[in-house]
N, C-alpha and C positions, 0 to 999 in steps of 0.2 A: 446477092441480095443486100449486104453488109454496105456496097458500095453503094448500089439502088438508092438506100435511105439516105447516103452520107449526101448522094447526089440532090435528093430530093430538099433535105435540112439549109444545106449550101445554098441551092436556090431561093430559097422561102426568104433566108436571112437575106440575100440580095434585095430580093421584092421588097419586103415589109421596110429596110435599109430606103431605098430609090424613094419609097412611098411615103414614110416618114419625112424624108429631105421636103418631097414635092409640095408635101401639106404645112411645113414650117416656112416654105416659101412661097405660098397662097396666104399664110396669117402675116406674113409682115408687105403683103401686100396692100394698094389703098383700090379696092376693088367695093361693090353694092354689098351691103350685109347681106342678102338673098342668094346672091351668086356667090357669097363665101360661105354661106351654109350649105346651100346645093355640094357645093364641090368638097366640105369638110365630110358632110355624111356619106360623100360617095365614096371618098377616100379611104373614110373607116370600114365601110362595107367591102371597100378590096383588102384591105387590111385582113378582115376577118377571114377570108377565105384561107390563106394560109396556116394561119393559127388554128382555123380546124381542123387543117389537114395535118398538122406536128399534133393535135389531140383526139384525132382517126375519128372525127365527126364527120367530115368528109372522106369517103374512101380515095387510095391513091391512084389516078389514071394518068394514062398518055394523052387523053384530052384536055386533062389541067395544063398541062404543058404547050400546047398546043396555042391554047386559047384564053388564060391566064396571061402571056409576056403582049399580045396582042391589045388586050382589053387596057392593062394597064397603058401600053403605049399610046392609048388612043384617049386616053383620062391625061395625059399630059400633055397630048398634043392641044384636046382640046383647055386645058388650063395656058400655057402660053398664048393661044390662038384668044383666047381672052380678053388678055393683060391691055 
């Protein structure tokens, strides 16, 4: 179980880490102010999913996993697809 969490922690820091980057390099972008709100508050909103879950607001599943690295990959695809 010890591992479980260590695994769980590891990850989150990757995400919130990738997420952070993607949204520091969406603000020194010259993109529509509209489209860079859209994509700051989505960003935050993925942001916040892990930070629930390191403060057990969200319980831990295998579906977070699942569909969590998906979602985010698909918030970056569409910010390059963008540019």
């Amino acid at each position: 179980m010890i591992l479980f969490r260590f695994l769980i922690i590891a990850f989150n820091v990757a995400a919130i880490t990738f997420l952070v980057y993607q949204l520091l390099q969406v603000i020194q972008q010259d993109i529509k102010p509209s489209k860079r709100l859209l994509v700051l508050t989505t960003g935050i909103l993925l942001l916040g999913v892990p930070v629930a879950m390191i403060f057990r607001i969200i319980p831990f599943s295998m579906v977070y996993f699942l569909i969590y690295p998906v979602v985010v990959y698909l918030f970056v695809y569409f910010i390059k697809a963008n540019k």
